[in-house]
N, C-alpha and C positions, 0 to 999 in steps of 0.2 A: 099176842104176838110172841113168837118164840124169841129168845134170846141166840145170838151168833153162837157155836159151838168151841169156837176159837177167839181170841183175841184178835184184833188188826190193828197195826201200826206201823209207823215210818221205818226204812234200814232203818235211819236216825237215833230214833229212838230203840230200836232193836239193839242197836249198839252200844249204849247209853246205859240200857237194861243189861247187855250182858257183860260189860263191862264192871255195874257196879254189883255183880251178884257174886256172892263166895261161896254160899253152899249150894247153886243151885245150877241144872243148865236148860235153856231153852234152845228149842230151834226155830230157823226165820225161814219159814216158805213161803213166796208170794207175797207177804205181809204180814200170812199169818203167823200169829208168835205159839207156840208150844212149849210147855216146861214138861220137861224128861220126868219119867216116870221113877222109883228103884228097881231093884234088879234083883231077882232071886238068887238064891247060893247055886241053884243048877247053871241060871242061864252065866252067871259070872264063871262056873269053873268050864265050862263048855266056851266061852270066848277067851278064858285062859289056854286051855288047850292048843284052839286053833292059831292061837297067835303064836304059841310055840312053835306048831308046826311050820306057820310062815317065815318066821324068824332063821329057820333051819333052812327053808328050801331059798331064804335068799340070803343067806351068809357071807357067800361068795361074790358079792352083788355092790351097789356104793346104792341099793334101796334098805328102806328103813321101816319100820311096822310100828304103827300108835294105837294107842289102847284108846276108850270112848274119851277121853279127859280132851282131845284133840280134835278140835271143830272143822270142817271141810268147807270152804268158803267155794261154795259149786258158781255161785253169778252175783252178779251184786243184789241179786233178792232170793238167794238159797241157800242158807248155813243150817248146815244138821252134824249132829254127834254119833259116827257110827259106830256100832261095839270096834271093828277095828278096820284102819287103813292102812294104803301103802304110799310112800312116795320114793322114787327116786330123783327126784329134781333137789338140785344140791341146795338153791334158794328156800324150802321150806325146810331145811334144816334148822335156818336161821332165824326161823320166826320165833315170838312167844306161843301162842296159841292157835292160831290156822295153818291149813294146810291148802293152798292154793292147786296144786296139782296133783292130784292122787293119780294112781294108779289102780 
């Protein structure tokens, strides 16, 4: 019998896990848990880039741009780390580390 490809577990405990984790990030789709992979020097200066770019075209804006350190809480069973987001919702300003409503 093959083994699952993924881990499965509660938010609960998805939370608990990333919670108590400091070097590390996972992401919760569905149950399933994923720990992030590292990043090459291309793919880091290439989402450097872009974030600059977005950073400029919303300057003028009260939106804000996060780099992957910032977790996207999509449902109560979808949190993922994308290289980058946006929000303009004044409330995820004030979080620690999610971002409730992206853009």
């Amino acid at each position: 019998m093959a083994l699952p490809e993924y881990l499965f577990m509660s938010r609960e405990d998805y939370l608990a896990l990333h919670n108590n984790s400091q070097d590390a990030h996972y992401e919760y789709l569905d149950g399933e848990v994923r720990m992030l992979a590292g990043r090459s020097t291309y793919h880091s200066a290439l989402s450097s880039r872009l974030g600059s770019i977005l950073e400029r075209a919303l300057e003028n804006s009260s939106c804000w741009t996060y780099n992957s350190d910032i977790r996207l809480e999509l449902s109560a069973s979808y949190y993922v780390y994308p290289d980058l987001s946006v929000s303009c919702e004044d409330s995820d300003h004030t979080l620690d580390n999610s971002i409730l409503h992206p853009r």
